[in-house]
C-alpha positions in Angstrom: 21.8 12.1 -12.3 20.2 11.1 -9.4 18.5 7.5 -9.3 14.6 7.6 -9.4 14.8 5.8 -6.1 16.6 8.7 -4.1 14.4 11.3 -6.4 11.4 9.7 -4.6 13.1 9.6 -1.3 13.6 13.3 -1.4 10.8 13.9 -3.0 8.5 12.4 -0.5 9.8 13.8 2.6 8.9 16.9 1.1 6.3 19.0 3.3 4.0 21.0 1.1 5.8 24.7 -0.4 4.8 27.8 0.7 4.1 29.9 -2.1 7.1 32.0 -2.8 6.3 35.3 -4.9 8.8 35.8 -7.8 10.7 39.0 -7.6 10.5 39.3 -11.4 8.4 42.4 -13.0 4.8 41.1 -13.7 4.6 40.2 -16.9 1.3 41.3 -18.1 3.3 45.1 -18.1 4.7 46.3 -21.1 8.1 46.7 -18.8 7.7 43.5 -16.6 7.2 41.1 -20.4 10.2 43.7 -22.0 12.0 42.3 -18.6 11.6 38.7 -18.5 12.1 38.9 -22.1 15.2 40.0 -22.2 16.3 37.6 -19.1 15.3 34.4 -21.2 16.5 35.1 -24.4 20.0 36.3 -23.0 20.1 32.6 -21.2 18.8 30.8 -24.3 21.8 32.5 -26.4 23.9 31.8 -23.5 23.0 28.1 -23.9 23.1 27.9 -27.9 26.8 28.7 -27.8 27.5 26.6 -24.9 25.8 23.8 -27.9 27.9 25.8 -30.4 31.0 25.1 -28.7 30.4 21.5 -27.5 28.7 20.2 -30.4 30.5 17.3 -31.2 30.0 15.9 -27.4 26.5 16.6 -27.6 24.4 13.3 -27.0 21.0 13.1 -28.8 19.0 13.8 -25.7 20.6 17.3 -25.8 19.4 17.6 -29.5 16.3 17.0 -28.4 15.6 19.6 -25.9 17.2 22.2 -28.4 15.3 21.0 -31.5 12.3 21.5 -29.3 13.2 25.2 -28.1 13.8 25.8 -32.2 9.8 25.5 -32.5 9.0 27.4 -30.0 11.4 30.2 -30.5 9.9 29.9 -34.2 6.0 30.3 -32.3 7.2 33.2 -30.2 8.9 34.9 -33.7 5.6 34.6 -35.8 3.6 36.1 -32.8 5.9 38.7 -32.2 6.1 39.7 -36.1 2.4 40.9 -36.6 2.7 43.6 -33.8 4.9 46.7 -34.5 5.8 47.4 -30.8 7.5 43.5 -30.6 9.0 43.5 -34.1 12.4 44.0 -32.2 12.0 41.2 -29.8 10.9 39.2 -32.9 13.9 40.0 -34.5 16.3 39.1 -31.6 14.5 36.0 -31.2 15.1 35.5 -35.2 18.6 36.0 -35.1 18.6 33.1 -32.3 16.7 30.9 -34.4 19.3 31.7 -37.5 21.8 30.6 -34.9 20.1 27.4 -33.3 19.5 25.7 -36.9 22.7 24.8 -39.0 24.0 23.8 -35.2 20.9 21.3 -34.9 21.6 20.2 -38.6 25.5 19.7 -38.1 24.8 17.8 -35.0 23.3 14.6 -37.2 27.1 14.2 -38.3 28.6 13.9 -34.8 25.6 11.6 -33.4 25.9 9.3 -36.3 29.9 8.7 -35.3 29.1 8.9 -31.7 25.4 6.6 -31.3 24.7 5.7 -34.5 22.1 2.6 -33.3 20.6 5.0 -30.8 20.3 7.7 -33.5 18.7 5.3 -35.6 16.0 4.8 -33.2 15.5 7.9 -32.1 16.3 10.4 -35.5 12.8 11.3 -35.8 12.2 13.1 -32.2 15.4 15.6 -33.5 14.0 16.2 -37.3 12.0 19.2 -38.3 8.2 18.9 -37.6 8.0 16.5 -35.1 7.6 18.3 -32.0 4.3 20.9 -32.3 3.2 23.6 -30.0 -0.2 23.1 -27.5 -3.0 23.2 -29.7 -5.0 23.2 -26.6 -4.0 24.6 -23.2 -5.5 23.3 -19.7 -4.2 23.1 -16.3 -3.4 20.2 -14.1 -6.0 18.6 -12.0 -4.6 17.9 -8.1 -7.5 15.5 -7.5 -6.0 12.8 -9.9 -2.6 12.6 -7.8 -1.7 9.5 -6.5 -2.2 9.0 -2.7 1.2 7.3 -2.4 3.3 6.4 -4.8 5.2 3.3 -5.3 8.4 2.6 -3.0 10.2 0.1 -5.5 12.8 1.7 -7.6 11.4 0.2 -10.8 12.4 2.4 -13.6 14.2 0.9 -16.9 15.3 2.9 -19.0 15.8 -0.1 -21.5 12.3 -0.8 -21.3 10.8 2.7 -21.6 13.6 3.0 -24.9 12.0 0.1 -26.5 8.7 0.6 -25.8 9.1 4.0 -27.4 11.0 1.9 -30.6 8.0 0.2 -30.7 6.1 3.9 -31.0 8.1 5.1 -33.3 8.2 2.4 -35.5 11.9 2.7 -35.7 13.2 -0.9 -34.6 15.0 -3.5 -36.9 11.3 -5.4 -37.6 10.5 -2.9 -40.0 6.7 -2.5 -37.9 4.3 0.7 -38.7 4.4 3.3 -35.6 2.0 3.4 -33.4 1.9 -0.1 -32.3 1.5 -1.3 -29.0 2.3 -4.7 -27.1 1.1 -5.6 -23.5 4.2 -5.4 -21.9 4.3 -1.8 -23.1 0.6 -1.0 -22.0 1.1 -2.5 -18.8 4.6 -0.3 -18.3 3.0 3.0 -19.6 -0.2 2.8 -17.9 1.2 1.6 -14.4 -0.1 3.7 -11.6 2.2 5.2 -8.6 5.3 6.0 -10.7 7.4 9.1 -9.8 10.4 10.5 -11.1 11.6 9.4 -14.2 9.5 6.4 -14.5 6.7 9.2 -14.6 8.0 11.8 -17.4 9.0 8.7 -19.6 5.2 8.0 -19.1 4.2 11.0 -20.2 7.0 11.2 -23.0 5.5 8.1 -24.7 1.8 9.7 -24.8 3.2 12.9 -25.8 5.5 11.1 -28.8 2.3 9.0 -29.6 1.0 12.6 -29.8 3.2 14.1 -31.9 3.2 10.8 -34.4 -0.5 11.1 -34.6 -1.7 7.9 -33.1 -5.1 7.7 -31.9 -6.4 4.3 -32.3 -6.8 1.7 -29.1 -5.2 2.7 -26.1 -4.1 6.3 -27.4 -7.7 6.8 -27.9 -7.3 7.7 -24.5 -3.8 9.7 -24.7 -5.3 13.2 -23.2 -7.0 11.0 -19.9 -3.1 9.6 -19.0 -1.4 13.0 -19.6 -3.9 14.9 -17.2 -3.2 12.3 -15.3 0.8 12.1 -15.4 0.9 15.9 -15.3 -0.8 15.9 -12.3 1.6 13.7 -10.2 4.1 15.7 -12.2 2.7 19.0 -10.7 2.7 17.5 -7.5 6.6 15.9 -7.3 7.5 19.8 -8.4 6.0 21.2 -5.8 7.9 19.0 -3.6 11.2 20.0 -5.1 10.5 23.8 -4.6 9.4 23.0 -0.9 12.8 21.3 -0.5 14.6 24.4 -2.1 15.4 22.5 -5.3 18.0 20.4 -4.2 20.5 19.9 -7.0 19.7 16.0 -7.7 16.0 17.3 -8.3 16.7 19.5 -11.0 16.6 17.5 -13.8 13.6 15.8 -13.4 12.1 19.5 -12.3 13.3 20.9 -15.7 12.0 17.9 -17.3 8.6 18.0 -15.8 8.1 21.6 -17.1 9.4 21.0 -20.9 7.1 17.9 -21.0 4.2 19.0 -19.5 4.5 22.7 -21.1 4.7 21.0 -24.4 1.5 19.1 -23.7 -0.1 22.0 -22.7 -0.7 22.5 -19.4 0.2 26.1 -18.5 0.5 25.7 -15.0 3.6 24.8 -15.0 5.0 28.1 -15.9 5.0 29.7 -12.4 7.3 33.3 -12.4 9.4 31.7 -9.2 10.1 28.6 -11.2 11.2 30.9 -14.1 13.6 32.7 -11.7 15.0 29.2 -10.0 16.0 28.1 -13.5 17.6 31.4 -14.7 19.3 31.4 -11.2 20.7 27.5 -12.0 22.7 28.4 -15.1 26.4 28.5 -15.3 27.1 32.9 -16.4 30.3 31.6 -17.8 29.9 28.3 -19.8 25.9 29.1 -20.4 25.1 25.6 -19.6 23.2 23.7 -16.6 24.7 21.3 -14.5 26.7 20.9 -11.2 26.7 23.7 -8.5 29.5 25.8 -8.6 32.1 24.8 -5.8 30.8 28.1 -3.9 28.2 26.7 -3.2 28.6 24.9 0.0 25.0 24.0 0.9 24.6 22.2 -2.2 27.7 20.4 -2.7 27.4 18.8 0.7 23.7 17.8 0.1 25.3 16.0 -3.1 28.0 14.4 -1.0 25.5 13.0 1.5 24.0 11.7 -1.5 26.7 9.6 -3.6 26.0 6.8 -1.6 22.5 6.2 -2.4 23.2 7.1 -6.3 22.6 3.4 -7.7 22.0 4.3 -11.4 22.9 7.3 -14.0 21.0 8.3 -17.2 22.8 5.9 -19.4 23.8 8.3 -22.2 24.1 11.2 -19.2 27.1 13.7 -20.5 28.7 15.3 -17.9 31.2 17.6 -18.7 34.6 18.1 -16.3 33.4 21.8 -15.6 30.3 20.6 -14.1 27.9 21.4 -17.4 25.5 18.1 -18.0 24.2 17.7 -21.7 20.7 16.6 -20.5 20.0 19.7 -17.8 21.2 21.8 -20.4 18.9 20.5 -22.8 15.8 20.7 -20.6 16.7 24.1 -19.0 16.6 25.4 -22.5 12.9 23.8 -23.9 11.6 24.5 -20.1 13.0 28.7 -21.0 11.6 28.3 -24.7 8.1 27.5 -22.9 8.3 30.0 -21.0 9.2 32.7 -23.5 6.1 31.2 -25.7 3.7 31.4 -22.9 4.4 34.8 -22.1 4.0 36.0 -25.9 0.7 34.1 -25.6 -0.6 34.5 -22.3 1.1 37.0 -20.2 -1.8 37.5 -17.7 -2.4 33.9 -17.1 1.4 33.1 -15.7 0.1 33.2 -12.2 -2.8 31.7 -12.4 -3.4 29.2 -14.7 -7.0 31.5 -15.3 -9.6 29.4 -17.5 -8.5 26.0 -19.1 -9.4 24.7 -22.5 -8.5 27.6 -24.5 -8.1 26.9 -28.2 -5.0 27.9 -29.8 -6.2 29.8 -33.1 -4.6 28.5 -35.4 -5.9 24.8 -34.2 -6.9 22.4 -36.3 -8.7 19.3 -35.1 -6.5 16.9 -36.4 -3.0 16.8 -36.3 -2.4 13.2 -37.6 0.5 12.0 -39.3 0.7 8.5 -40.2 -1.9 5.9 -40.1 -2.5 4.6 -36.5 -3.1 1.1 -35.1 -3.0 1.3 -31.5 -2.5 -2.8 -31.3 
């Protein structure tokens, strides 16, 4: 895992991407969706027993990105089941839910020997019902991206873990979620951050989302994801117009299942569908490290090592090159994917018109009580 400071780096000499055409079928063909269907699902169960068969390694942050490709396998399943023509598909992606579940239950057992104080904190983002679908969709604005972004390599992933403690409510003080202290305003709402500082932004509106907290400051939660996503948009397009050099993966992956999840469809582009599918090990069915074949790559990592200053802390690489966090976000970025496209084939390309309402939307989605202090 590349340090946000080289992410930038790379980031930012990046001239702006032609647009590639993907050589997948369109989808808005009963052939081209049949396709890309089959493509996704046959990585996804690719990747569930790569989690099958590493289980007890898993960390929690591959939990997560699994627990959140269970709901929307389980959204793809329910719109699939009321058309005859996709009661197959809906099956197929059935059994893979059937398959995905007692592994995400049987992984509590393994995080509680392996983390336990981490899984304390953080148990709720991997139990049933926390992560939700888009009620709404939109598409990302390019006039709210940053004209520069800031040079300082100030990302802490200590800080962003307890700010998001403090979300949660999950910390040893016994507080309500949903509260809010300066220092955590003032790190969440800071302008110019790329990277990961950026998608840990967006991760603690999203989360505030997905606890229902609407009070204060998250009053305002759909301004600073528009905004995030945005930027977001923007550092993506800079990794495709450096051909997605390996250390920009992981934040690519993680700019899609973030931003997908908040609903903002643009980020499922056809190429980028194809880059990911290309990226995962045929073998081990996980995401990681290039194979050694791959020369290009391996010697753009080499010229790298030196500037690597800081790893994901709970980061699991694995000796053959699979990495538990790529994995995880290849996997909800796929799950997106396969949603969108039972959704809203046509608008894969373009993003089409924003704002549509998901039917089955309700206007409030609110969990527990909210303070926003």
């Amino acid at each position: 895992m590349p340090s946000p400071g080289l992410l930038l780096l790379l980031l930012l000499l990046a001239a702006p991407p032609p647009l590639r055409p993907s050589s997948l079928a369109p989808p808005d063909t009963p052939e081209g969706k049949a396709t890309i269907t089959g493509l996704i699902l046959s990585a996804l169960d690719r990747a569930t027993s790569f989690l099958e068969r590493r289980l007890p390694e898993i960390n929690l942050d591959g939990v997560v990105g699994f627990r959140v490709l269970e709901v929307q396998l389980k959204g793809v399943q329910e719109k699939w089941a009321r058309d005859p023509q996709l009661q197959p598909l809906s099956l197929r992606v059935g059994k893979l839910v059937d398959k995905l579940a007692p592994l995400l239950h049987r992984s509590m057992f393994y995080l509680r020997l392996s983390d336990p104080k981490y899984l304390r904190e953080f148990q709720s983002t991997i139990q049933p019902g926390f992560w939700k679908l888009p009620r709404v969709w939109t598409c990302t604005d390019a006039s709210m991206v940053y004209p520069t972004f800031e040079t300082q390599d100030s990302f802490s992933e200590e800080s962003s873990d307890s700010c998001l403690v403090q979300l949660l409510g999950t910390g040893t003080d016994g507080d309500q979620p949903c509260r809010l202290s300066d220092f955590c305003r003032t790190l969440m709402t800071k302008p110019g951050c790329s990277g990961y500082c950026l998608s840990h932004q967006l991760l603690f509106f999203l989360s505030a989302r997905m606890k229902g907290c609407t009070e204060g400051l998250f009053h305002h939660s759909q301004h600073y994801m528009n905004l995030f996503c945005a930027n977001m948009m923007d550092l993506n397009r800079r990794a495709e117009a450096i051909g997605y050099a390996y250390p920009t993966r992981d934040i690519f992956m993680e700019n899609i299942m973030f931003c997908g999840i908040s609903g903002f469809l643009d980020f499922y582009k056809l190429r980028w569908l194809e880059a990911i599918l290309n990226w995962q090990k045929p073998r081990e069915g996980c995401f990681g490290r290039p194979a050694a074949g791959d020369e290009e790559l391996l010697k753009a990592i080499q010229r790298q090592q030196h500037a690597l200053r800081r790893v994901k802390r709970r980061e699991k690489q694995f000796t053959d090159g699979c990495s538990s966090h790529n994995t995880a976000m290849a996997v909800a970025a796929l799950g997106g994917f396969l949603y969108v496209l039972a959704e809203y084939p046509q608008q894969m390309e373009s993003c089409g018109h924003p704002h549509w309402r998901h039917p089955a939307a309700t206007e409030t989605n609110v969990s527990t009580p909210a303070t926003g202090r």
